[in-house]
N, C-alpha and C positions, 0 to 999 in steps of 0.2 A: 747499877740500875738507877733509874732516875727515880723510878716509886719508892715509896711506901706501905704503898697502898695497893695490894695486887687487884683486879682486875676481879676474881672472884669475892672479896673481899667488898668491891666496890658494889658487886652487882648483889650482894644480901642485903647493902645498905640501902640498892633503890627498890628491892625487893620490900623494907619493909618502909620505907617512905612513901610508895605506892600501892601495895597492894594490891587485889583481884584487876586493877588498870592497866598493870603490867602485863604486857603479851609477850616481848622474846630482850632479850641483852644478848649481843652477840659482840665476839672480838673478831677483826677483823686486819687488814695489813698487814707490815712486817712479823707484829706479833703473832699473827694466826699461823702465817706461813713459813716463820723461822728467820728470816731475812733483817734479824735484828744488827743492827750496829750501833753503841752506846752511844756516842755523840752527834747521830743522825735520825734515831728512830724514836718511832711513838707507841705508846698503847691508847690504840683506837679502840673506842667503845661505840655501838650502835643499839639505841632501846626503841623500842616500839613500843607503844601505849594504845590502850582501844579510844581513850581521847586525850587529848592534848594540850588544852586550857593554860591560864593564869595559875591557876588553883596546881596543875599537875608541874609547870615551872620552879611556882614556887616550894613545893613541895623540897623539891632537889638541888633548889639552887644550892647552900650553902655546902651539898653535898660534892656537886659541881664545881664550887671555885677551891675548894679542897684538893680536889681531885686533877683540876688544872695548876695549881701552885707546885704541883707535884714535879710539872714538866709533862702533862699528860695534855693531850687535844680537850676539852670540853668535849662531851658525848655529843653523837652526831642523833637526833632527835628525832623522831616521827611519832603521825597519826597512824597507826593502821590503814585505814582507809585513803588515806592523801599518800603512804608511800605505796599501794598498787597501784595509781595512779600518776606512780610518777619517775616511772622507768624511762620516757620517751623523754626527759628533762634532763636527767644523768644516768645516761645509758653507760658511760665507761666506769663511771664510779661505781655503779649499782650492780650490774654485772660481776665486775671483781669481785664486790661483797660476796655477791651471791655464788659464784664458784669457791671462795675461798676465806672463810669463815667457820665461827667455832662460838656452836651457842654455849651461853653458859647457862641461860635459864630460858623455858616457854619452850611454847612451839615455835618449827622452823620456817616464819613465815617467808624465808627466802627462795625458799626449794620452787615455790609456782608464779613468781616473778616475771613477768613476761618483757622481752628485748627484741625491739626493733632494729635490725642492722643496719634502714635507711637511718633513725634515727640516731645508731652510733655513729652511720659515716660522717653526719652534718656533724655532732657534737666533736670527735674527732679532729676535723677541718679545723673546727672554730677555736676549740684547745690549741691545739700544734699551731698554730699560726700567734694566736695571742699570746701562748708560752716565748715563742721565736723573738716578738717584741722586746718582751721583761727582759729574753738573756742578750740580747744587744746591746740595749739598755744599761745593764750589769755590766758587761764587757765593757765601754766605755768608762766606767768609774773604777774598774779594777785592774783595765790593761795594764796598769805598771808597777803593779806589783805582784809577783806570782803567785805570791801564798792566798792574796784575798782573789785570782783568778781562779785558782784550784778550788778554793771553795764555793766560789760560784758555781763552778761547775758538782761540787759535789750533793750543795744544796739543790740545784733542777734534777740533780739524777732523776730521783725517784717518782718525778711527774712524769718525767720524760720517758721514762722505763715502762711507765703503766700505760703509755699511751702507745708506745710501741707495743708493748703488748696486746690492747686490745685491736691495733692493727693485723696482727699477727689472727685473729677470729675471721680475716676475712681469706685467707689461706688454707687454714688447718682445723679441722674440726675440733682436736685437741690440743688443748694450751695447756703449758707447765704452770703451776701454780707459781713458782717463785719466779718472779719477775728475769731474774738477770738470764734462767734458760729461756724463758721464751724469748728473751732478745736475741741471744745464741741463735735458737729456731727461727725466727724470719731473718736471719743473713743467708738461712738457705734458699729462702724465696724470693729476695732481692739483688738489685744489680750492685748494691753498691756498699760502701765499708763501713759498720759496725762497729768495729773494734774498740773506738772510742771507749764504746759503752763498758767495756768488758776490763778495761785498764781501768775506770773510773771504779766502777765496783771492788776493781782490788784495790788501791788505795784507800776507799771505802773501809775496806775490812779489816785493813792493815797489811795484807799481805803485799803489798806492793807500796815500793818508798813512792812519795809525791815527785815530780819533774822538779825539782828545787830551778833549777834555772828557770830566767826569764824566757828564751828561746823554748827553753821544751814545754814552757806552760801553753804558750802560745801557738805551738804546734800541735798539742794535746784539743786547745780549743778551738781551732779550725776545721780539726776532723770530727770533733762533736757537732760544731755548728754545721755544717756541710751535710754531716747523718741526718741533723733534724730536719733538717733542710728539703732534703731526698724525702723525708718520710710524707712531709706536709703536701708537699708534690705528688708524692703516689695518693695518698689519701684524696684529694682536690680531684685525681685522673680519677677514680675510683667512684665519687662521687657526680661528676658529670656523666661517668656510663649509666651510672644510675642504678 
């Protein structure tokens, strides 16, 4: 593991750096959902405070860059009152949390979280497109060698998985909490090929050797690029029906 420092561990330390201010610590991501792999994954921490100042920063910082040396994200921050307000901003992030999270301390101020689907469809569009940019991008600096293309691709998996995923909310009322089935689950609502994603996750895990060849890396990252491709495309149709 990359910690030290566990996650409950972390959240009696903001417990008592903050005090009665503290409203919820909740874990979230791979960790919440099991979808851990060592040299890919994080423990994501999400606090809420009833305010959020100078004075409540400072309180934690040094708790924070502790907590980040670890190999861990820096806590993801909020007001109480600025995060119900701010659902229509990061609807795909927010969402996720809020289906798929594990408080450690407070109340669950996630449960009455309100999400707008027009506003996931725009945030969706505007992700998957600007993601498509960076892996092109990438692609060109890493075409020639396959090891640094494979992990190109390994590193967007997991953006790319949650956006599929929250694709996948405008199909099926019920979404898998772990990412890699709900990709599974919209190949059955889509026209086109998936599979990528699904080889990627097993190298991921280990269970599956990397394409060691040049040829197969770049045949592995055609059918990825091509899926997201598709997906940005459906999203965009989705979005002009309105």
């Amino acid at each position: 593991m990359k910690t030290l420092m566990t996650a409950e561990e972390f959240t009696d330390a903001l417990k008592d750096a903050l005090g009665d201010r503290l409203t919820m610590v909740a874990l979230f991501g791979s960790a919440a959902t099991g979808e851990t792999a060592e040299s890919y994954s994080d423990v994501n921490i999400m606090v809420v405070c009833t305010q959020l100042g100078v004075e409540e920063l400072d309180a934690i910082a040094l708790l924070s860059r502790k907590w980040a040396k670890m190999g861990n994200p820096p806590p993801l921050m909020f007001a109480l009152e600025r995060l119900m307000n701010s659902s229509h901003v990061f609807p795909i992030e927010l969402l996720d949390i809020k289906e798929n999270h594990r408080v450690l301390f407070g109340r669950d101020v996630l449960r009455d979280l309100p999400i707008s689907q027009a506003n996931l469809r725009f945030q969706l569009e505007h992700e998957l497109k600007g993601k498509l940019i960076q892996l092109r991008e990438g692609y060109m600096l890493a075409a020639e060698d396959c090891e640094s293309l494979v992990n190109l691709m390994l590193r967007s998996l997991s953006n790319f998985q949650i956006m599929l995923k929250a694709s996948l909310r405008f199909y099926a009322v019920s979404v898998p909490a772990l990412k890699r089935e709900a990709v599974k689950e919209l190949s059955r609502y889509v026209m086109y090929d998936l599979s990528a994603f699904e080889e990627l996750q097993g190298i991921k895990d280990g269970d599956v050797l990397p394409p060691f060849s040049q040829e197969a890396a770049k045949e592995l990252f055609e059918r990825y690029l091509e899926a997201i491709e598709r997906s940005a495309d459906l999203i965009a149709a989705l979005s002009r029906r309105g």
